[in-house]
Structure formats: C-alpha cells, structure tokens
N, CA, C and O atoms as a printed pandas DataFrame, in Angstrom:
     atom_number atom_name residue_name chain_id  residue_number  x_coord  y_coord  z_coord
0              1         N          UNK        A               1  -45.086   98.420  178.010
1              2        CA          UNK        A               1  -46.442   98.360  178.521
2              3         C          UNK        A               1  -47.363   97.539  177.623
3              4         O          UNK        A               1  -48.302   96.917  178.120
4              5         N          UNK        A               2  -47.115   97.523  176.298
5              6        CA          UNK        A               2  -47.805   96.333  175.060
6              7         C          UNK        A               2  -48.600   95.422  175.637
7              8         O          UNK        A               2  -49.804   95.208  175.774
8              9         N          UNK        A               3  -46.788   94.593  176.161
9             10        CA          UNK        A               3  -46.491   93.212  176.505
10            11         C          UNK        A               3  -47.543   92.839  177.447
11            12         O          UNK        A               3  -48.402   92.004  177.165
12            13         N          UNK        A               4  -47.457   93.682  178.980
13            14        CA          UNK        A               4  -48.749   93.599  180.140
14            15         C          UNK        A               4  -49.695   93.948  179.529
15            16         O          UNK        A               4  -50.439   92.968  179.559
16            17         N          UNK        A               5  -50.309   94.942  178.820
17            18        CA          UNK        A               5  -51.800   94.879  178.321
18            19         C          UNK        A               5  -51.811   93.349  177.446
19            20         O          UNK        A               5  -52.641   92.457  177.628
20            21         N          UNK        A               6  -50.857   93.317  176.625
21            22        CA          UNK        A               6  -51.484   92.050  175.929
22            23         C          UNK        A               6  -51.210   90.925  176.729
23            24         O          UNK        A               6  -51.125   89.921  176.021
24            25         N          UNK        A               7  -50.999   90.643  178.209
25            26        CA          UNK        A               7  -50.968   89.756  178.446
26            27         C          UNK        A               7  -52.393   89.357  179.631
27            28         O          UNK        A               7  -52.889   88.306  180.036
28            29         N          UNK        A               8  -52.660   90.816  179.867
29            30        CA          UNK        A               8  -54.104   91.080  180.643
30            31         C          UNK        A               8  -55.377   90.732  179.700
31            32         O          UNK        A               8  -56.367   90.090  180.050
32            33         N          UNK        A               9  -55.162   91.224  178.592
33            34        CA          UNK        A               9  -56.130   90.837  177.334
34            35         C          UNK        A               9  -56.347   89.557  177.159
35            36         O          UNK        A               9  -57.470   89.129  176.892
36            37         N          UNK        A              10  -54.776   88.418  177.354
37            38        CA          UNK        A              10  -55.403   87.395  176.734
38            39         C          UNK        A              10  -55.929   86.294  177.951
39            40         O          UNK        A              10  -56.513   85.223  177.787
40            41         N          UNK        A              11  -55.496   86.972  179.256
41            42        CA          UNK        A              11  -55.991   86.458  180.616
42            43         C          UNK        A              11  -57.183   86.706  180.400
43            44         O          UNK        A              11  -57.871   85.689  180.311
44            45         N          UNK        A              12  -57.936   88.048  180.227
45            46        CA          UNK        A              12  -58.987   87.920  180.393
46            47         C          UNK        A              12  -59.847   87.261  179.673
47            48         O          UNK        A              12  -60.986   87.077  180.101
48            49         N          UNK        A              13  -59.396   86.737  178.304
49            50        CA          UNK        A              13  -60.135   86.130  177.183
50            51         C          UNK        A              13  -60.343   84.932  177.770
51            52         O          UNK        A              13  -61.499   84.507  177.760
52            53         N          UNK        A              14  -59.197   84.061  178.458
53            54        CA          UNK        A              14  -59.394   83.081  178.923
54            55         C          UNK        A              14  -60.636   82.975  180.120
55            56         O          UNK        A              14  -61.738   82.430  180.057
56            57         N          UNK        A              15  -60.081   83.608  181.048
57            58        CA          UNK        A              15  -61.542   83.622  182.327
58            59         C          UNK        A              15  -62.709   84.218  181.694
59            60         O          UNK        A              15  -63.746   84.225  182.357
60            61         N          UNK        A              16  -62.720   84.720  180.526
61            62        CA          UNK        A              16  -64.520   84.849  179.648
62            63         C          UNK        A              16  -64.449   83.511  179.226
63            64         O          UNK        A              16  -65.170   82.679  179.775
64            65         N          UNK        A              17  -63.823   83.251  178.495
65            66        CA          UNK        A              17  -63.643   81.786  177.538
66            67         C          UNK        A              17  -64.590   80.299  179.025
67            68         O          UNK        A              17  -65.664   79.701  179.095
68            69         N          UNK        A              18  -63.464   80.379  179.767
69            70        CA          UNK        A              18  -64.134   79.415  180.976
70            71         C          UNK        A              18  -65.153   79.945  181.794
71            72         O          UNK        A              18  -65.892   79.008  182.095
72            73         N          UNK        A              19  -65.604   81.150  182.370
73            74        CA          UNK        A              19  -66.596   81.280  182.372
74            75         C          UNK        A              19  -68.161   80.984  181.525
75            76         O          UNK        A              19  -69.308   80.819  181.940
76            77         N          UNK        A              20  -67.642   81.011  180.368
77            78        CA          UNK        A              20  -68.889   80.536  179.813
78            79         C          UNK        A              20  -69.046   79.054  179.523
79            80         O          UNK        A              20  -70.125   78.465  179.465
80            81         N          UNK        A              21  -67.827   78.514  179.346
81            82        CA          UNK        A              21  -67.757   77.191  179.385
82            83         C          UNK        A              21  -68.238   76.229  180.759
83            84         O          UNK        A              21  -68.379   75.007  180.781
84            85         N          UNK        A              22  -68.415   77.113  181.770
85            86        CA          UNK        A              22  -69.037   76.628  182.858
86            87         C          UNK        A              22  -70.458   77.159  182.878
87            88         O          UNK        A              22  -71.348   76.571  183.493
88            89         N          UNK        A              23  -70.610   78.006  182.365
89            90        CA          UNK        A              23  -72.106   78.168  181.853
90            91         C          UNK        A              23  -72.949   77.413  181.253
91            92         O          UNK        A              23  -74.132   77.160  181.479
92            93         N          UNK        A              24  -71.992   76.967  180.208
93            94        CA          UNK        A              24  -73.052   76.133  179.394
94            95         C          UNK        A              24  -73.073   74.674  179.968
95            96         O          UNK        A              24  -74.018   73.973  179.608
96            97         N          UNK        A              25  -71.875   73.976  181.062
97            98        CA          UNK        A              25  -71.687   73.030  181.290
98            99         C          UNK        A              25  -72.846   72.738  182.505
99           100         O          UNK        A              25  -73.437   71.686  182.749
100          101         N          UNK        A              26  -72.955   74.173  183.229
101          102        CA          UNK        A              26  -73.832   73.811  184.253
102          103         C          UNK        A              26  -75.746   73.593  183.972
103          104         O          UNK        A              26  -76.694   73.112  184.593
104          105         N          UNK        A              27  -75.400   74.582  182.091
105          106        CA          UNK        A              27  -77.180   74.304  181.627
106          107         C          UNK        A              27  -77.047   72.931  181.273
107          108         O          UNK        A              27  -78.008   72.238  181.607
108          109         N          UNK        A              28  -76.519   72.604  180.941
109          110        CA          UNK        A              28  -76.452   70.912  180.308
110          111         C          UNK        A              28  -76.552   69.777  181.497
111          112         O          UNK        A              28  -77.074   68.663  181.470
112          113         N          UNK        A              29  -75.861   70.472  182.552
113          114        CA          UNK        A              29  -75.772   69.188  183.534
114          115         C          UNK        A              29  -77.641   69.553  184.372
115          116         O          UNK        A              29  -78.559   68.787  184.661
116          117         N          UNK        A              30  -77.549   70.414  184.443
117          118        CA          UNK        A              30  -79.116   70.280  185.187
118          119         C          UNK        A              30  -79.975   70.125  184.248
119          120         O          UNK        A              30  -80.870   69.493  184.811
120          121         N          UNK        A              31  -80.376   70.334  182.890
121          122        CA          UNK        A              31  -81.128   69.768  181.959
122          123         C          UNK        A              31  -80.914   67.937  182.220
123          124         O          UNK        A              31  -81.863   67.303  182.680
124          125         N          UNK        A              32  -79.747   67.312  181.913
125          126        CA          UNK        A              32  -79.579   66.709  181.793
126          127         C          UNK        A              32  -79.903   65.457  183.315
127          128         O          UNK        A              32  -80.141   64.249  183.331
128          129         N          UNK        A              33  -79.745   66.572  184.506
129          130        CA          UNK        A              33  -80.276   65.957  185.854
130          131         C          UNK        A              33  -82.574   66.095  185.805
131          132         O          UNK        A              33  -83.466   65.295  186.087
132          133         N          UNK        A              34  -82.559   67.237  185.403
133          134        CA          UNK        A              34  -84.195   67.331  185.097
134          135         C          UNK        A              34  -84.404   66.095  184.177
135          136         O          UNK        A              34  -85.048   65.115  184.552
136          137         N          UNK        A              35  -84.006   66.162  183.336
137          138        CA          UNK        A              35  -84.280   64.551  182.023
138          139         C          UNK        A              35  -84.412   63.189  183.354
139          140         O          UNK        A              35  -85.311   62.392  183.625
140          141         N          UNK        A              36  -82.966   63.458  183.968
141          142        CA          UNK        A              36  -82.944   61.847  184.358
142          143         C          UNK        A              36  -84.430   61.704  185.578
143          144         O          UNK        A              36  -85.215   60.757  185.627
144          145         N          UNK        A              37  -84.445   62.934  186.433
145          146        CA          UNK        A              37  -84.955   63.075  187.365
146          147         C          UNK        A              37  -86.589   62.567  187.184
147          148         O          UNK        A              37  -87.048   61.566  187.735
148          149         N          UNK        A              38  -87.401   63.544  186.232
149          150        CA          UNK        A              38  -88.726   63.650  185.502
150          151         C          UNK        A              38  -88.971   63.413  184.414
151          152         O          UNK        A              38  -90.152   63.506  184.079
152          153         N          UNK        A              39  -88.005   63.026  183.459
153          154        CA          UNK        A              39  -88.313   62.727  182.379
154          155         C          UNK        A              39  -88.995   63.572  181.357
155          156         O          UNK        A              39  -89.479   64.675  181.610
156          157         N          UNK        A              40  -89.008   63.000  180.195
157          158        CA          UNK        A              40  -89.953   64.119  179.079
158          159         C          UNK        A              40  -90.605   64.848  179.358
159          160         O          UNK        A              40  -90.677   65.829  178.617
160          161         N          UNK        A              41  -91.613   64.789  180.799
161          162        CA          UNK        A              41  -92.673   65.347  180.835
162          163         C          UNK        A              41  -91.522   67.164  181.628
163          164         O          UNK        A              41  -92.012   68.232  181.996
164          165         N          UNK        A              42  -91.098   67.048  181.620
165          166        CA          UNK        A              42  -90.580   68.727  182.053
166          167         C          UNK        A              42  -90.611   69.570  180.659
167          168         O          UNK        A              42  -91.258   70.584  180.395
168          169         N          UNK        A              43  -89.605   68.745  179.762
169          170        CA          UNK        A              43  -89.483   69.504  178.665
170          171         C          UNK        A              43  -90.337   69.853  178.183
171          172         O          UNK        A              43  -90.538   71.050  177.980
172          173         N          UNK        A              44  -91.391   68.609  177.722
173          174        CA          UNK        A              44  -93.000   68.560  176.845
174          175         C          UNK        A              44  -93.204   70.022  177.590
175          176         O          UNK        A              44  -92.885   71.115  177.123
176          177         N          UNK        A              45  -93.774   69.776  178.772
177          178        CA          UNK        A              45  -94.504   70.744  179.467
178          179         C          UNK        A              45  -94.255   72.336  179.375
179          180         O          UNK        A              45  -95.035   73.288  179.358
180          181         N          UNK        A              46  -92.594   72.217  179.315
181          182        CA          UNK        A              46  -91.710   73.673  178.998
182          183         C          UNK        A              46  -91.921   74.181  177.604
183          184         O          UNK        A              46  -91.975   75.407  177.510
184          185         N          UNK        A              47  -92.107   73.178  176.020
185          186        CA          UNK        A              47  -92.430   73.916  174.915
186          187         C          UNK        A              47  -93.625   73.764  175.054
187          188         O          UNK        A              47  -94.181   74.863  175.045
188          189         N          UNK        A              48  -94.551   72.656  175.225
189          190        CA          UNK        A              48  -95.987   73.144  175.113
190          191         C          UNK        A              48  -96.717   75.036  175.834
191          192         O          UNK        A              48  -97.504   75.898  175.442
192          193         N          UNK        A              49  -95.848   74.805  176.981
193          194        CA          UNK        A              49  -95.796   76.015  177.697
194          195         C          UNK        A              49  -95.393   77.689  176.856
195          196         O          UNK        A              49  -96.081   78.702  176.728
196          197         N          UNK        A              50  -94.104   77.387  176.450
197          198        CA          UNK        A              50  -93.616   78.275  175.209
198          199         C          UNK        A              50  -94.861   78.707  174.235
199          200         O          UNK        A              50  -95.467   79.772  174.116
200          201         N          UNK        A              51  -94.984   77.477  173.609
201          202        CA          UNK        A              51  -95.683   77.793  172.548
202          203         C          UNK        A              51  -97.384   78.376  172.875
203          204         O          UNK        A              51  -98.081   78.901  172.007
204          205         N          UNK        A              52  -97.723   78.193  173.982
205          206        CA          UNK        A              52  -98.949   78.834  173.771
206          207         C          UNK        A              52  -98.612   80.495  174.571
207          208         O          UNK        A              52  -99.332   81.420  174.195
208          209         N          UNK        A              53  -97.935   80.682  175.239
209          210        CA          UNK        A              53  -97.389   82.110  175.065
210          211         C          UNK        A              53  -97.081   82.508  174.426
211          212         O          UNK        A              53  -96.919   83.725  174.518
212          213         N          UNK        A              54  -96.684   81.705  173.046
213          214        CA          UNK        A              54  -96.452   82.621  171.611
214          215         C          UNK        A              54  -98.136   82.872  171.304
215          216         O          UNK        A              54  -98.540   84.028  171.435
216          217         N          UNK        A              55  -98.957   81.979  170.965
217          218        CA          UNK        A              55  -99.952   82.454  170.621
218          219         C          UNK        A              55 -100.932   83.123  171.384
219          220         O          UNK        A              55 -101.942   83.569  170.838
C-alpha cells in the first residue's frame, strides 16, 4: 500500500506543481496583454491607486 500512496502523493505534487504554474502563467500573460493593450498608464494608475490606500 506504500507504493500507491507514494505514487498518489507524487501525482498529486505534480497537478499542484502545474496548477500553479498555470497560475502564474495566466497572471503574466494578461499583465502582459494589459501592458500591450494600455500601456503604463494601467499599472501607474494600479500603484498610484495602492499607495494612496495605504495612506
């Protein structure tokens, strides 16, 4: 029984592993579509935005 748990364990490490790897691939690609799309002014607008909700 080891063998199947450790082989469920390392399945599942993998589909966490690519799950997040499509996570981060899909923040990057729509950042990266917002950049091409609007340009600086999203981001500017997003920390200027940040930062005065900090203060």
């Amino acid at each position: 029984m080891n063998v199947d748990t450790g082989q469920i364990n390392q399945q599942e490490r993998r589909v966490r592993t690519g799950l997040l790897a499509g996570t981060i691939l899909c923040l990057v690609a729509s950042g990266g579509i917002l950049w091409w799309r609007y340009g600086g002014a999203v981001f500017n607008d997003l920390v200027l935005t940040t930062l005065a909700w900090c203060f």
